[in-house]
PDB file of N, CA, C and O in Angstrom, chain B, residues numbered from 101:
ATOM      1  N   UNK B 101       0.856  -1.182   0.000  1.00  0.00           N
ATOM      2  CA  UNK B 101       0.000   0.000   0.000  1.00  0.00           C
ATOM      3  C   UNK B 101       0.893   1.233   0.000  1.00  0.00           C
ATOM      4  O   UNK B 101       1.812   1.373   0.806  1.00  0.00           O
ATOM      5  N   UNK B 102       0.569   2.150  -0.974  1.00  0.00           N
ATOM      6  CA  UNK B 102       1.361   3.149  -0.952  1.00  0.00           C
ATOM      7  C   UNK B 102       0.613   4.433  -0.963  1.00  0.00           C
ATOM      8  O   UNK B 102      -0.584   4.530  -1.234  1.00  0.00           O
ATOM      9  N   UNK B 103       1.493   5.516  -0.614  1.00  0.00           N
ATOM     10  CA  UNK B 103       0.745   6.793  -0.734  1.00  0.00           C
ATOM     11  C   UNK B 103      -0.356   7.479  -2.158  1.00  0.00           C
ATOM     12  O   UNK B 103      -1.330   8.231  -2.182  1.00  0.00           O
ATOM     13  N   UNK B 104       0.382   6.792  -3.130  1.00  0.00           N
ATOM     14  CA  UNK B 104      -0.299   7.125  -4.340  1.00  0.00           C
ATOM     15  C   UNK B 104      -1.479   6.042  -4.938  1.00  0.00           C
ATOM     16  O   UNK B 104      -1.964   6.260  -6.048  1.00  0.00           O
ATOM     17  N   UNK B 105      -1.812   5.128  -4.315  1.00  0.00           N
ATOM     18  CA  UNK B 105      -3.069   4.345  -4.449  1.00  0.00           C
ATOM     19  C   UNK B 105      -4.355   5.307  -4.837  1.00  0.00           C
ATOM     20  O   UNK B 105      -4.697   6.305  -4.202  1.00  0.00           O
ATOM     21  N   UNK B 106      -4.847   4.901  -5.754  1.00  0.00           N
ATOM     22  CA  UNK B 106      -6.020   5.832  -6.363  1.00  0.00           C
ATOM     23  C   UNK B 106      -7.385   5.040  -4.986  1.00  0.00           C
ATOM     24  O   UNK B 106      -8.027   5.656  -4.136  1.00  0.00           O
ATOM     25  N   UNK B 107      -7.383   3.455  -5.312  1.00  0.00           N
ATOM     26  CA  UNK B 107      -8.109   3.397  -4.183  1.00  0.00           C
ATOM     27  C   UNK B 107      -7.855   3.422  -2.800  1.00  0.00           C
ATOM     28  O   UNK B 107      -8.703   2.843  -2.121  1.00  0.00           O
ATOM     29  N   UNK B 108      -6.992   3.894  -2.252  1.00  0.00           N
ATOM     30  CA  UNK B 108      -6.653   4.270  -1.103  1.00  0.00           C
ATOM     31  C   UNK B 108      -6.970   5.520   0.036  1.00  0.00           C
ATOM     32  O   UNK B 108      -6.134   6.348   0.396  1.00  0.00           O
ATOM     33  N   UNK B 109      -8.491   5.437   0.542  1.00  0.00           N
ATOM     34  CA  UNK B 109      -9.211   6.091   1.159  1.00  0.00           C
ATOM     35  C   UNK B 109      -8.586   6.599   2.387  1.00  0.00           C
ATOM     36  O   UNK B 109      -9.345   7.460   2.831  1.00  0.00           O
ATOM     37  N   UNK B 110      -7.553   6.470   3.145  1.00  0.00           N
ATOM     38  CA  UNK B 110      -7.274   6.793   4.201  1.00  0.00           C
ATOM     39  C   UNK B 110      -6.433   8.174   4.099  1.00  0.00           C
ATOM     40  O   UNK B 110      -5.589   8.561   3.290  1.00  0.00           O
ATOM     41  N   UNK B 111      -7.036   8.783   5.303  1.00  0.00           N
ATOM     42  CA  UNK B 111      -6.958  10.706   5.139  1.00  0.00           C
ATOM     43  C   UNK B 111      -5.454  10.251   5.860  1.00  0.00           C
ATOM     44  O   UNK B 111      -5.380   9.839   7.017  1.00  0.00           O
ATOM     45  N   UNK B 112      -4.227  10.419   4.897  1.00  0.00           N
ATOM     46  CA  UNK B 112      -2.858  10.862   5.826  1.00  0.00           C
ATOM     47  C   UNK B 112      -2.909  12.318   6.523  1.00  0.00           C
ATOM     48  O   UNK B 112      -2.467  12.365   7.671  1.00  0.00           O
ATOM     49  N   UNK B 113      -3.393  13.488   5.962  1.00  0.00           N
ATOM     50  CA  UNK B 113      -3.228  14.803   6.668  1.00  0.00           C
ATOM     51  C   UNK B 113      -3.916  14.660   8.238  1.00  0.00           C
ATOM     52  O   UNK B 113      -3.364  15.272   9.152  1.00  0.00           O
ATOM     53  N   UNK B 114      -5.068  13.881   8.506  1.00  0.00           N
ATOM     54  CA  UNK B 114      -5.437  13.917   9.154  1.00  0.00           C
ATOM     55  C   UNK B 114      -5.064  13.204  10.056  1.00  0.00           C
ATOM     56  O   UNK B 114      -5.336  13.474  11.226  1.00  0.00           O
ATOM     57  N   UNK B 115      -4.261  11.987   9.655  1.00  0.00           N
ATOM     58  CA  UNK B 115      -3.793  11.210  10.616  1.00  0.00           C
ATOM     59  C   UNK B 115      -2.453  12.184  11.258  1.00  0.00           C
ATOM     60  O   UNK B 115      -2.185  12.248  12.457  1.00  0.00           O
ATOM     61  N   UNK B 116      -1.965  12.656  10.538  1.00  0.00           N
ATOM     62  CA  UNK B 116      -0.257  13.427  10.885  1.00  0.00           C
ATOM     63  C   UNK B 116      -1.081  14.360  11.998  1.00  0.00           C
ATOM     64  O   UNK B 116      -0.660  14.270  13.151  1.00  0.00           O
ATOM     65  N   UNK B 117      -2.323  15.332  11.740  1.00  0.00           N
ATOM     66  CA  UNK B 117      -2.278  15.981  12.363  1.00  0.00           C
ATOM     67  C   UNK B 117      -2.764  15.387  13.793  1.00  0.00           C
ATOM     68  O   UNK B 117      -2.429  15.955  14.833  1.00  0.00           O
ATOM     69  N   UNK B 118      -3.584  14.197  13.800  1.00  0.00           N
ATOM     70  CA  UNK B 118      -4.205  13.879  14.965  1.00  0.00           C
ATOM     71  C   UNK B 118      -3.063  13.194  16.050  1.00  0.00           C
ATOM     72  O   UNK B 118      -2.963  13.266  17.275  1.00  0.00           O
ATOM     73  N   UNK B 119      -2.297  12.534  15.059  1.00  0.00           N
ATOM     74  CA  UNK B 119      -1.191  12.055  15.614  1.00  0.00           C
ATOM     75  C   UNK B 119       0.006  12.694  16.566  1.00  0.00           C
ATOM     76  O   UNK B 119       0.388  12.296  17.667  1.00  0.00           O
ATOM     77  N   UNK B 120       0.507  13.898  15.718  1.00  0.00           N
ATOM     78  CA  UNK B 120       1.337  15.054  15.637  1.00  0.00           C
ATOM     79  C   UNK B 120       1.344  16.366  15.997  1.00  0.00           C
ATOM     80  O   UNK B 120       2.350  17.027  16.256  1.00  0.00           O
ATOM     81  N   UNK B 121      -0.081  16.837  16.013  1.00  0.00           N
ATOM     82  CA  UNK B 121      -0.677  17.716  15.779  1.00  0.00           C
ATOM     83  C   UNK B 121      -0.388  18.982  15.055  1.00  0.00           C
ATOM     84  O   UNK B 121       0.779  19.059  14.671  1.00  0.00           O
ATOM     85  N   UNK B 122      -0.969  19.753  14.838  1.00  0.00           N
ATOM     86  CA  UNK B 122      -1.033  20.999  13.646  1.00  0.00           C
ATOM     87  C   UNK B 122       0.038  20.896  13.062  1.00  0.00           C
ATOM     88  O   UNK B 122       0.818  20.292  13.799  1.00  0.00           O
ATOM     89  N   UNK B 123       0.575  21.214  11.958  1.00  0.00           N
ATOM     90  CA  UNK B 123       1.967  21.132  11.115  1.00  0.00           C
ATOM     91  C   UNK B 123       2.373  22.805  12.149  1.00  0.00           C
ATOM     92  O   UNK B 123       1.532  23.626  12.513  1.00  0.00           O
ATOM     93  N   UNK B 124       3.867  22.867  12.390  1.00  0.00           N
ATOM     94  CA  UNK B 124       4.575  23.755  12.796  1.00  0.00           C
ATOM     95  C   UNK B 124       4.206  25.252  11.780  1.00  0.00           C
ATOM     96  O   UNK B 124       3.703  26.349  12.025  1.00  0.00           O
ATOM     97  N   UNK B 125       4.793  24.550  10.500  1.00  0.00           N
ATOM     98  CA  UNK B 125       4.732  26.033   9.664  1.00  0.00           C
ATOM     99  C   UNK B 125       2.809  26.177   9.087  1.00  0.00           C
ATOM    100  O   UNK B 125       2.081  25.304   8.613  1.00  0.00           O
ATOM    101  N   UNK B 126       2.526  27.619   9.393  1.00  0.00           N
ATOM    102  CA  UNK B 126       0.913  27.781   9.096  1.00  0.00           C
ATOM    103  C   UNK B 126       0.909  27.642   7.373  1.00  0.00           C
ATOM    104  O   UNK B 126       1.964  27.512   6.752  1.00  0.00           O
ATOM    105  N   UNK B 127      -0.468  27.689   6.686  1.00  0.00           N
ATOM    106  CA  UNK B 127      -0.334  27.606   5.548  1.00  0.00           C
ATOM    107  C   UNK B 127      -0.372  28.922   5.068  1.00  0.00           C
ATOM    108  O   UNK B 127       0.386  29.448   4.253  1.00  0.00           O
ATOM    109  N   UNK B 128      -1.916  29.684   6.017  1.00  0.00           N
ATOM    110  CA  UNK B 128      -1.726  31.208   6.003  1.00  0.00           C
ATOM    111  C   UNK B 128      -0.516  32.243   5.238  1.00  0.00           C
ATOM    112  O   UNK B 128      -0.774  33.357   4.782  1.00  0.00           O
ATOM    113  N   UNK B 129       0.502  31.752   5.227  1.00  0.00           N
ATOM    114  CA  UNK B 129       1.402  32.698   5.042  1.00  0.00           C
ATOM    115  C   UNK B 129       2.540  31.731   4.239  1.00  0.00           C
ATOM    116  O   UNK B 129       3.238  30.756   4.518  1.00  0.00           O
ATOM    117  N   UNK B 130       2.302  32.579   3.103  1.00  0.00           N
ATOM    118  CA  UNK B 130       3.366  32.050   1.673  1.00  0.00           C
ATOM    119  C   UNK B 130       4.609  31.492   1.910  1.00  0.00           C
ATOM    120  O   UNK B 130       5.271  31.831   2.891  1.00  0.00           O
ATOM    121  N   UNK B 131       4.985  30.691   1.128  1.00  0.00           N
ATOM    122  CA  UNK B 131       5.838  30.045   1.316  1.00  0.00           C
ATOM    123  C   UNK B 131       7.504  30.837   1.240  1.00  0.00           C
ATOM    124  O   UNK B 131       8.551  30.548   1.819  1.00  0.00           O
ATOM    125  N   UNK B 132       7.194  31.830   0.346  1.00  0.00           N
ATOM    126  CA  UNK B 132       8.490  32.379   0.121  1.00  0.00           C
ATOM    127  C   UNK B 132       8.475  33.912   1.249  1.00  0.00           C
ATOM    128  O   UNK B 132       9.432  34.643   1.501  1.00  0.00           O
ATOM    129  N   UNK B 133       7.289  34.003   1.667  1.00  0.00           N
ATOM    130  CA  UNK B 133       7.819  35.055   3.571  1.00  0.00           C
ATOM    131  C   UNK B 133       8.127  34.066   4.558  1.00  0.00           C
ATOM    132  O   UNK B 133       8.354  34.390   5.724  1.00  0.00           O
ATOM    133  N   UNK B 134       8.146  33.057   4.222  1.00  0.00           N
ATOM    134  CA  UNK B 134       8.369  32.658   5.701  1.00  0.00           C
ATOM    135  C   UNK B 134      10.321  32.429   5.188  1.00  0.00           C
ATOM    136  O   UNK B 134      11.245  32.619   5.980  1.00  0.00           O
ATOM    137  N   UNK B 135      10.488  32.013   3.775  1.00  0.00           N
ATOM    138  CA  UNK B 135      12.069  31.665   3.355  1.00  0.00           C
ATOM    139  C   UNK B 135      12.901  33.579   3.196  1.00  0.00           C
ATOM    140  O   UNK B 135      14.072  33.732   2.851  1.00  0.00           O
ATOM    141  N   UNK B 136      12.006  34.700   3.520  1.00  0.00           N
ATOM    142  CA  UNK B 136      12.472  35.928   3.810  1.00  0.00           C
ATOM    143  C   UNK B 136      12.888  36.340   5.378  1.00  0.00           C
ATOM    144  O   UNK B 136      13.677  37.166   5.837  1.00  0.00           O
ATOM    145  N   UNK B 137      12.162  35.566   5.855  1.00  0.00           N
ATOM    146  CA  UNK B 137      11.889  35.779   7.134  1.00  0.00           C
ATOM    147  C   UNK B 137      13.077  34.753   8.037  1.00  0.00           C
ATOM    148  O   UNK B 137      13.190  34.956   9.246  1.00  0.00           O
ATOM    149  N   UNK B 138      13.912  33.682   7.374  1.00  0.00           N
ATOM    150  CA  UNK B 138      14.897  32.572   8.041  1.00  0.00           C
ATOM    151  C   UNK B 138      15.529  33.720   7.162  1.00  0.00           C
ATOM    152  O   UNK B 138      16.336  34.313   7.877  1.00  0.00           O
ATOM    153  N   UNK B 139      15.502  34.087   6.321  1.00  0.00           N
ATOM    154  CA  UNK B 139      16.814  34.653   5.704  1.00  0.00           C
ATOM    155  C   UNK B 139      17.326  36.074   6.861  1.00  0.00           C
ATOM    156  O   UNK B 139      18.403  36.124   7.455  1.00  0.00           O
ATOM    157  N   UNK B 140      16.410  36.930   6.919  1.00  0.00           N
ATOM    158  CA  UNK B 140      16.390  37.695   7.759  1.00  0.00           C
ATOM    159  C   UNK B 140      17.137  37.248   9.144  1.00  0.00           C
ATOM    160  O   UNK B 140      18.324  37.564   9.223  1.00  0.00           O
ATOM    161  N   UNK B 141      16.564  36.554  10.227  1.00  0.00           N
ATOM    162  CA  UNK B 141      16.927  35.738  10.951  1.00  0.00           C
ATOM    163  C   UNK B 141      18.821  35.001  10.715  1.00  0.00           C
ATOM    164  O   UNK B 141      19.631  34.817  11.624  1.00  0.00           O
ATOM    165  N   UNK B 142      18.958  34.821   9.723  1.00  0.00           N
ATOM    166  CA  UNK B 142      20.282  34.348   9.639  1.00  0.00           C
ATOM    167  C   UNK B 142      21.342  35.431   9.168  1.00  0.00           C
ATOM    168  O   UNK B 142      22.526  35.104   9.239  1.00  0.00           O
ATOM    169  N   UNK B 143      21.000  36.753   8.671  1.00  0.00           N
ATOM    170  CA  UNK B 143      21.807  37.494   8.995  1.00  0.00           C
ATOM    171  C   UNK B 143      21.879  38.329  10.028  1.00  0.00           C
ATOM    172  O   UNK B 143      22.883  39.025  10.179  1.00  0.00           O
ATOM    173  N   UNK B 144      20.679  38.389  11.010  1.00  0.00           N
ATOM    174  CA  UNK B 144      21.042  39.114  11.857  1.00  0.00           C
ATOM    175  C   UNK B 144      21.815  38.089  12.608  1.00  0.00           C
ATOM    176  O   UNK B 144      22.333  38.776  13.488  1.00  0.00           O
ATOM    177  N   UNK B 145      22.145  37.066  12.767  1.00  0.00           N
ATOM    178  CA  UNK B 145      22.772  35.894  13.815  1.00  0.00           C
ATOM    179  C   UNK B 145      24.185  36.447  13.324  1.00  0.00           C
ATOM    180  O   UNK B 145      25.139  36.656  14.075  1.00  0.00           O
ATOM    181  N   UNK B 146      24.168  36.672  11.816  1.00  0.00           N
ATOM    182  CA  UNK B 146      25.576  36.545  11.189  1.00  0.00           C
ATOM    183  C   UNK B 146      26.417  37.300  11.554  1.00  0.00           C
ATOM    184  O   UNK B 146      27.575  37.061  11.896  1.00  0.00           O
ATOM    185  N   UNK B 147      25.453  38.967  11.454  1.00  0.00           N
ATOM    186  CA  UNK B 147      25.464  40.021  11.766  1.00  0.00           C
ATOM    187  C   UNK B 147      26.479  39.848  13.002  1.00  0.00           C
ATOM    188  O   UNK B 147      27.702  39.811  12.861  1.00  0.00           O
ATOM    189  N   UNK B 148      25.798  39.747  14.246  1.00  0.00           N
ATOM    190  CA  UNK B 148      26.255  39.738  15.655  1.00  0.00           C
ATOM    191  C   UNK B 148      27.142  38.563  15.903  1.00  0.00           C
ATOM    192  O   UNK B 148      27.716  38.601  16.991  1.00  0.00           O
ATOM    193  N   UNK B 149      27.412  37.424  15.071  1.00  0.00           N
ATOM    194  CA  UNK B 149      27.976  36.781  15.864  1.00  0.00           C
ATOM    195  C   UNK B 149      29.755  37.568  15.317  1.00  0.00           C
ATOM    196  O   UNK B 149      30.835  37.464  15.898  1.00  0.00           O
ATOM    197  N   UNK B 150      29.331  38.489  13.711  1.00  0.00           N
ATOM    198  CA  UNK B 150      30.901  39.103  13.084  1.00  0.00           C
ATOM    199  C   UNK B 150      31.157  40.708  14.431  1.00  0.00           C
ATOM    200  O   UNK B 150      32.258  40.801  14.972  1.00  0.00           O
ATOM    201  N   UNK B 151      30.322  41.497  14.683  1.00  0.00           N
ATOM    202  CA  UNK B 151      29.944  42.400  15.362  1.00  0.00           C
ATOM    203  C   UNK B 151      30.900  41.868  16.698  1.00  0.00           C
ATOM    204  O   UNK B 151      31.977  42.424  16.911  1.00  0.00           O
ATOM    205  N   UNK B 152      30.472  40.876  17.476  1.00  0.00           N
ATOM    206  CA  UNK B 152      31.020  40.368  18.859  1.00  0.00           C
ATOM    207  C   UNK B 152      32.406  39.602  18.086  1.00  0.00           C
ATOM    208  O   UNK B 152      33.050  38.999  18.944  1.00  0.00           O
ATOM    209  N   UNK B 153      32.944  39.490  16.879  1.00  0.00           N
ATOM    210  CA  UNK B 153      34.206  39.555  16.902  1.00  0.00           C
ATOM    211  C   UNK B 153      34.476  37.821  16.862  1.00  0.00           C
ATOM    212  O   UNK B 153      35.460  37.308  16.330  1.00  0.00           O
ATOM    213  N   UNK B 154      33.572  37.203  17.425  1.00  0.00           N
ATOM    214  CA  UNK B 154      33.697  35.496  17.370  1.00  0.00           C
ATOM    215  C   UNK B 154      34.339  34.948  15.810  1.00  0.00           C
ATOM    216  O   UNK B 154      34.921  33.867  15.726  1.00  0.00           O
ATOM    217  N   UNK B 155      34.127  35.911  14.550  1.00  0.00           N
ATOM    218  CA  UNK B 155      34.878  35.284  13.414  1.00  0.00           C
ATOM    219  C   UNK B 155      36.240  35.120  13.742  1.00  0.00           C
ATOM    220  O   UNK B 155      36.712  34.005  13.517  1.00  0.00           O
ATOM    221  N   UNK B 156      36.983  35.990  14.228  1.00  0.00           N
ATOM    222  CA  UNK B 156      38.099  36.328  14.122  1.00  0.00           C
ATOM    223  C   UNK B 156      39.281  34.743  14.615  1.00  0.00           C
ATOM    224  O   UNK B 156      39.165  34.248  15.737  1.00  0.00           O
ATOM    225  N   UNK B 157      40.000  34.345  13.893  1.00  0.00           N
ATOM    226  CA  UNK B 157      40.462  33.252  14.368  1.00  0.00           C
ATOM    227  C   UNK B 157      41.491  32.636  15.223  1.00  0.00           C
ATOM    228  O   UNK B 157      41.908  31.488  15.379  1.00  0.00           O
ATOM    229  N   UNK B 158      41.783  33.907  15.773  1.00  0.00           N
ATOM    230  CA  UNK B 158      42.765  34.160  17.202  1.00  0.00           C
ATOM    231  C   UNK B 158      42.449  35.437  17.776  1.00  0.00           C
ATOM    232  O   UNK B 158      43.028  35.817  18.793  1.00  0.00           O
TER     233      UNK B 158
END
């Protein structure tokens, strides 16, 4: 039995969510703000971790 069975009646979303519950990322909000929004997020990390000098290799 596989995921792509045409006769294959069983709701996976519903099982993940009952199981798992709600998926982490909402659907609400596009896929490419939320990949602006880690981007954002990873330069300000980048930002501060060059800022506090931690690149430096001695």
């Amino acid at each position: 039995m596989g995921y792509d069975e045409d006769e294959d009646d069983f709701d996976y979303d519903e099982f993940v969510e009952r199981e798992f519950g709600a998926p982490l990322r909402s659907k609400a909000v596009p896929l490419h703000w939320q990949i602006v929004a880690i981007g954002l997020v990873v330069l300000f990390a980048l930002g501060t971790w060059v800022s506090l000098g931690l690149w430096t290799p001695f």
